[in-house]
C-alpha positions in Angstrom: 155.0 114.6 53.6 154.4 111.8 51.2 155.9 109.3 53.5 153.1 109.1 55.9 150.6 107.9 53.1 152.6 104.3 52.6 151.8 103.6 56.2 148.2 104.3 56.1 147.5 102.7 53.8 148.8 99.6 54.8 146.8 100.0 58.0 143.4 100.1 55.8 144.7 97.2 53.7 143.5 94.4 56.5 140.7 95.7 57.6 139.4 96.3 53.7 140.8 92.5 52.8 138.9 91.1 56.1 135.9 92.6 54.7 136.2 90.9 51.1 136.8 88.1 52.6 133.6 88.2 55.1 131.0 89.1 52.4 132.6 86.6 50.0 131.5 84.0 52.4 128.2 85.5 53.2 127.8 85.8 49.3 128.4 81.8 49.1 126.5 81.2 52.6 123.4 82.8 50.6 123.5 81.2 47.8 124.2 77.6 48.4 122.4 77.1 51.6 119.1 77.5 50.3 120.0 74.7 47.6 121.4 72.2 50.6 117.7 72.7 52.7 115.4 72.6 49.7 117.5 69.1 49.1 117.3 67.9 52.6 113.8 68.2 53.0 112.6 67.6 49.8 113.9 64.6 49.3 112.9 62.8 52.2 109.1 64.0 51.6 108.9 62.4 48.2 107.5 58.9 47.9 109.0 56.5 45.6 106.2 53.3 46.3 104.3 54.6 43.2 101.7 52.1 41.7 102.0 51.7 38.2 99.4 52.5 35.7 97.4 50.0 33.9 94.8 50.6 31.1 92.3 47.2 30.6 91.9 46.9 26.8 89.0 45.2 25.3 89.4 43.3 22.3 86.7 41.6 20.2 87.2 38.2 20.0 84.7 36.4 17.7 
């Protein structure tokens, strides 16, 4: 009666495992493709020709 049990659950074994392994990926998918784009396209919109900032100082020269 028992003996039926070891083969069913070695049916439901892949089918569970393929499933761990899918949402694993989709859990990795979700969180480091958001981090590649924001990369991507933020770095090509920043612009590195910035113009330096000068102060003019008077000085009192007698």
């Amino acid at each position: 009666m028992h003996s039926n049990t070891q083969s069913a659950d070695s049916a439901d074994t892949y089918p569970h495992r393929l499933a761990e392994i899918v949402g694993t990926a989709i859990g990795l998918l979700t969180l480091t493709l958001p981090l590649f784009v924001i990369g991507h396209y933020s770095s090509s919109s920043v612009q590195n020709d910035h113009l330096p900032i000068t102060y003019n100082v008077k000085t009192n020269a007698d």
